[in-house]
Backbone as JSON, one array per atom type, in Angstrom:
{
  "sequence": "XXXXXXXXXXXXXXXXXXXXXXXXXXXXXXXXXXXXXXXXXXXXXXXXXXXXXXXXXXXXXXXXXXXXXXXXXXXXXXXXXXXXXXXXXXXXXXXXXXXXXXXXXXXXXXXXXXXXXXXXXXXX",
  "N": [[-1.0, 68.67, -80.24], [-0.4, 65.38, -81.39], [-1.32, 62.32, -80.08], [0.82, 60.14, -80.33], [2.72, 62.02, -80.22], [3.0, 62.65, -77.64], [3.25, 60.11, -76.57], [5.68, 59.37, -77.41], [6.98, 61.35, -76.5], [6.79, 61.01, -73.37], [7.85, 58.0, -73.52], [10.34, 58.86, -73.62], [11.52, 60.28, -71.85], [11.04, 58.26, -69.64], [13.0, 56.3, -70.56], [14.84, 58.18, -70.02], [14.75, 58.32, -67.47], [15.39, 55.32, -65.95], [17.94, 55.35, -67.36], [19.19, 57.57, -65.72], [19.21, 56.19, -63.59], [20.78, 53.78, -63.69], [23.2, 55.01, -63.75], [23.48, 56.3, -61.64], [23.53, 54.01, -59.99], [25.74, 53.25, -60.55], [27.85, 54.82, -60.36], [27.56, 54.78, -57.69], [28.55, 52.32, -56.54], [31.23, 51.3, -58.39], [34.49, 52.21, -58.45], [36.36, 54.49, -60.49], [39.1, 55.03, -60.01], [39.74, 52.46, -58.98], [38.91, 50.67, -60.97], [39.57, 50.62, -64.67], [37.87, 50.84, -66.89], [35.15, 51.8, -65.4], [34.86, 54.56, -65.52], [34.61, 55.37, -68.14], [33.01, 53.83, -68.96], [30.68, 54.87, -67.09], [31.29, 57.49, -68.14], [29.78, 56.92, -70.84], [27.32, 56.21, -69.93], [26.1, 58.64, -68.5], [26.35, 60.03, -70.46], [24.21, 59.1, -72.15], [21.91, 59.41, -71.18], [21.45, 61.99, -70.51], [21.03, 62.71, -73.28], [18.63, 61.6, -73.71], [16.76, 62.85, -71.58], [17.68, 65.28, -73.13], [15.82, 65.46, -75.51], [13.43, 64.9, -75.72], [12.77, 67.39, -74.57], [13.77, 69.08, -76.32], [12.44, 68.57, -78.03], [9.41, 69.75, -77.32], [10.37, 72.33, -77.12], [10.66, 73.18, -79.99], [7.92, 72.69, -80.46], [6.44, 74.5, -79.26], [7.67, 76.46, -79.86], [7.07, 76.61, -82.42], [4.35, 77.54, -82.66], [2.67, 75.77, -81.74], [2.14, 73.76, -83.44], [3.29, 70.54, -85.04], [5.64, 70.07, -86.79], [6.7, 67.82, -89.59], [9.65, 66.14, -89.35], [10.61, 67.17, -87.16], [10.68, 65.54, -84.75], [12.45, 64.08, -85.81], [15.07, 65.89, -85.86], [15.11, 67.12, -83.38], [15.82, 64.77, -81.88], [18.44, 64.33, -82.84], [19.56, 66.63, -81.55], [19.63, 66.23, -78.93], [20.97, 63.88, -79.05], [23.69, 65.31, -79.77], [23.75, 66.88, -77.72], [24.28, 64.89, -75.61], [26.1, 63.48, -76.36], [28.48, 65.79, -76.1], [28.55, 65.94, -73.11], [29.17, 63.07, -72.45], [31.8, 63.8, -73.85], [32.86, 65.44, -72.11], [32.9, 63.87, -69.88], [35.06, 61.88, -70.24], [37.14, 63.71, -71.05], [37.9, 64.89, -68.39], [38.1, 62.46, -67.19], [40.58, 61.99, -68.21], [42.52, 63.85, -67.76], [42.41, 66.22, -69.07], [40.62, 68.22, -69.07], [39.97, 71.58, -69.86], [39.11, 74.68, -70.33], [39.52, 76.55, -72.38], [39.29, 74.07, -74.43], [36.82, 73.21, -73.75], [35.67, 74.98, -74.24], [35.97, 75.08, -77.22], [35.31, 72.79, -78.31], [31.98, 72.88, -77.87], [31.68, 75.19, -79.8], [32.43, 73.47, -81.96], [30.48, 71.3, -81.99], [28.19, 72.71, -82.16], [28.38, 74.5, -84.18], [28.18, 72.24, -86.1], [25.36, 71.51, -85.44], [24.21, 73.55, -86.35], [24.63, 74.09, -89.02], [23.43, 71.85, -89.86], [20.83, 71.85, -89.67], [19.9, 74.11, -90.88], [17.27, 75.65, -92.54], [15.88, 75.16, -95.94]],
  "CA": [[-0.11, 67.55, -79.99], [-1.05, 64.27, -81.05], [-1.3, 60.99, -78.99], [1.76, 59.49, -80.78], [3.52, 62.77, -79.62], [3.14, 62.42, -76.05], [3.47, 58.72, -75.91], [6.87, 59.01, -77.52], [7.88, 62.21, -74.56], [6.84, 60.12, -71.91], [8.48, 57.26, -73.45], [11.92, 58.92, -73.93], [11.6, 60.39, -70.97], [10.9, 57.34, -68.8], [14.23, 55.95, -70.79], [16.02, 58.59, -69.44], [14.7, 58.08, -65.95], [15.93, 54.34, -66.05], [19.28, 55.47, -67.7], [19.66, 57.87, -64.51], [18.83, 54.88, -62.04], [21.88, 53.23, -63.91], [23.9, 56.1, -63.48], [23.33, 56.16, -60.32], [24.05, 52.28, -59.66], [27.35, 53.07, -61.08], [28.45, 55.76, -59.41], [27.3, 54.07, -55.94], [28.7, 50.72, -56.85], [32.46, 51.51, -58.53], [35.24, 53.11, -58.2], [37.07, 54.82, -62.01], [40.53, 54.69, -59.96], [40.12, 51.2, -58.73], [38.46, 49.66, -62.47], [39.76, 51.32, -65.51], [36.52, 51.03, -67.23], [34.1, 52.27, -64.89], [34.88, 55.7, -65.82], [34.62, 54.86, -69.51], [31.24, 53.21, -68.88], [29.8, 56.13, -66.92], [31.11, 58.55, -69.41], [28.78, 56.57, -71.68], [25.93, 55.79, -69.14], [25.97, 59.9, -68.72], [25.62, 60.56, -71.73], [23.06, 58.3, -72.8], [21.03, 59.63, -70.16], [21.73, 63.28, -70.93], [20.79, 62.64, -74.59], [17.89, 60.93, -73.83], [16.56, 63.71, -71.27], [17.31, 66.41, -74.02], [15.57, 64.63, -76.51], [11.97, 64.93, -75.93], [12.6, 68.74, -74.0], [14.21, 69.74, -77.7], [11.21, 68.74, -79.13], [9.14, 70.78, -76.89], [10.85, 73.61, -77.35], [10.25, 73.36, -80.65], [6.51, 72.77, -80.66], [6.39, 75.91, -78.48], [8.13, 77.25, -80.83], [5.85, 76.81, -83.95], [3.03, 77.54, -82.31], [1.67, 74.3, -80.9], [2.02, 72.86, -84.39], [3.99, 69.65, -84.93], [6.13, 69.42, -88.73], [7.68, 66.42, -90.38], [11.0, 66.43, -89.2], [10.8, 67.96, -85.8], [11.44, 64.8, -84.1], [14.59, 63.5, -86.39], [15.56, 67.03, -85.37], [14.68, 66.88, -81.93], [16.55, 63.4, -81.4], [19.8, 64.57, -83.22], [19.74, 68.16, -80.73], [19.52, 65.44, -77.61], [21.99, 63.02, -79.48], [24.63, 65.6, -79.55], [24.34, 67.02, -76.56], [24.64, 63.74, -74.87], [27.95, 63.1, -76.93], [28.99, 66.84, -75.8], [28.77, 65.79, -71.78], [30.18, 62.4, -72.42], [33.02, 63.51, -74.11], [33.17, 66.06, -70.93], [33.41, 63.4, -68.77], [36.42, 61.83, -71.07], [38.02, 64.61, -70.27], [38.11, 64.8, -67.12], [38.79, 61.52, -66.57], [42.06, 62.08, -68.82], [43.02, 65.09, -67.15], [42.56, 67.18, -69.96], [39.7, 69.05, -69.3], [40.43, 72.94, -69.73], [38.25, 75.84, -70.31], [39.5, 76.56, -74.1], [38.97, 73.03, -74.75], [35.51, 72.78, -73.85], [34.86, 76.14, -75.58], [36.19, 74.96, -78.52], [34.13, 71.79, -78.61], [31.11, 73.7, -77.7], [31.62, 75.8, -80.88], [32.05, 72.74, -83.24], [29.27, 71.06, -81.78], [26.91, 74.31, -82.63], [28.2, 74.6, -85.6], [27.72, 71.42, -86.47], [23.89, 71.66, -85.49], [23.83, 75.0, -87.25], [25.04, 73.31, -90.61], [22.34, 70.45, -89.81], [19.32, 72.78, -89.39], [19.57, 75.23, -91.58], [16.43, 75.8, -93.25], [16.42, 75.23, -97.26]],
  "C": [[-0.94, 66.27, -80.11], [-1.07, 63.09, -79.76], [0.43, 60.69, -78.99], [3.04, 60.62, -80.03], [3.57, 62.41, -78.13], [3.79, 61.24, -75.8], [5.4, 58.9, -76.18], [7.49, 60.3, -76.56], [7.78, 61.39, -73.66], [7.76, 58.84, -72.1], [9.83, 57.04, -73.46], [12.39, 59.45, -72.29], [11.46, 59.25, -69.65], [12.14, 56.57, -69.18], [15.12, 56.55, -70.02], [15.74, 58.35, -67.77], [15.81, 56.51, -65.78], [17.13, 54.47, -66.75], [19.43, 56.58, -66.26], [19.7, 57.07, -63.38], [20.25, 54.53, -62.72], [22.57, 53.94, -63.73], [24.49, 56.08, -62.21], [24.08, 55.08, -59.41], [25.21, 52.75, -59.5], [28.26, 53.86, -60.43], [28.58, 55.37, -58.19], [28.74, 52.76, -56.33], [30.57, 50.8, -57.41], [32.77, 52.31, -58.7], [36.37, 53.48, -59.5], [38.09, 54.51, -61.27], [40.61, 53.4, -59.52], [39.71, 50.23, -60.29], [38.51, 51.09, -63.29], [38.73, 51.64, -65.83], [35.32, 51.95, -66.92], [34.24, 53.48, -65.09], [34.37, 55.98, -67.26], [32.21, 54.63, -69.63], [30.13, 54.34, -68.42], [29.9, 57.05, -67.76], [29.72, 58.37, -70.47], [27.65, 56.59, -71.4], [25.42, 57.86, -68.81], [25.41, 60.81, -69.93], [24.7, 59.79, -72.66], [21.76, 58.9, -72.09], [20.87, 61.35, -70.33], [21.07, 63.65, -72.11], [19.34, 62.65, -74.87], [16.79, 61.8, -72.7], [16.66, 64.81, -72.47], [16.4, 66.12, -75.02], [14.24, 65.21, -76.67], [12.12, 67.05, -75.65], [13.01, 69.4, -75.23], [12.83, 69.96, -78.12], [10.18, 69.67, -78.45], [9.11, 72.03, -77.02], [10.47, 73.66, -78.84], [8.76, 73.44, -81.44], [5.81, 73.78, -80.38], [6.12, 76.97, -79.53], [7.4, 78.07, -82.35], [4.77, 76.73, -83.37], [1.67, 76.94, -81.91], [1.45, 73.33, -82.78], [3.09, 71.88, -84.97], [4.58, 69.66, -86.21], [7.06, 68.48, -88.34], [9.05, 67.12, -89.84], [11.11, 66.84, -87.75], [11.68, 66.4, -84.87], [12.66, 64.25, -84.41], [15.65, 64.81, -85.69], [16.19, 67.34, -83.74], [15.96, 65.51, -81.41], [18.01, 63.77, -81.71], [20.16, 65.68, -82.3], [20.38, 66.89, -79.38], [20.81, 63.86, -78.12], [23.72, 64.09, -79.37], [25.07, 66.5, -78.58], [24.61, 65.6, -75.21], [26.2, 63.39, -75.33], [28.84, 64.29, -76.09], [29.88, 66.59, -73.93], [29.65, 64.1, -71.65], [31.82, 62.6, -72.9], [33.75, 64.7, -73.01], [33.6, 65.23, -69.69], [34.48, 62.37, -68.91], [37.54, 62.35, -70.83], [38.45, 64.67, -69.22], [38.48, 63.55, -66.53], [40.45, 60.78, -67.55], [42.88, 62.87, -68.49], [43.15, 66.28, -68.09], [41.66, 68.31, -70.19], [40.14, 70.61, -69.24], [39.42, 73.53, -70.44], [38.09, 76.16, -71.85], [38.99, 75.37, -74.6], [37.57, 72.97, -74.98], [35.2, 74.43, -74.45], [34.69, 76.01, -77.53], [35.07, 73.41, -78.92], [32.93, 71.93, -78.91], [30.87, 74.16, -79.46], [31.25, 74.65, -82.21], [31.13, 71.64, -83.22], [27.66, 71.84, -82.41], [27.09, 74.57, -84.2], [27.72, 73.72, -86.61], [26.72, 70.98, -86.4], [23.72, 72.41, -86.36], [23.51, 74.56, -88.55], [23.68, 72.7, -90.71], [21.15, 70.96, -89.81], [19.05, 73.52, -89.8], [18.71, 74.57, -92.88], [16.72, 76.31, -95.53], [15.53, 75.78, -97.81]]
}
């Protein structure tokens, strides 16, 4: 692992710390049934923070993975894994604050989420 590697884990990771402090704020601070928005906003602030936590731990996993050796691409990789599971939990908490959340629903999302990594990662 180089330098440049670490600096940018610690640095995505210290993002997501400071996107959970906001999180946090927000949750403390308003109320979704008294301000439309604030549900809206956390959806977003959730999943920015979600994204941004998976992000670096993707890449990890994948360094693991290959045997402590870093390739081109891992991090575009890495960032898009932690980009769409951050979309995945925001658009979970969408749901739920539409009343639509149901069990098939989020299975079915799930699926075209995965697949839509699958597509994105398959080796040429």
């Amino acid at each position: 692992m180089e330098t440049r590697d670490r600096l940018a884990n610690l640095g995505l990771l210290a993002a997501a710390a400071v996107a959970w402090v906001l999180v946090g704020i927000l949750l403390t601070t308003r109320d979704p049934f008294a301000d439309g928005m604030a549900g809206y906003q956390g959806a977003l602030l959730i999943g920015l923070a979600v994204g941004l936590t998976c992000s670096p731990l993707a890449w990890l996993v994948m360094f693991a993975r290959h045997r402590r050796i870093a390739y081109n691409g891992d991090w575009y990789r890495a960032i898009r894994r932690g980009a769409w599971v951050g979309l995945f939990f925001a658009v979970m908490v969408v749901l739920r604050l539409v009343d639509a959340f149901q069990f098939p629903i989020v299975l079915f999302l799930a699926a075209i989420f995965l697949v839509a990594e699958l597509t994105l990662s398959a080796e040429r």
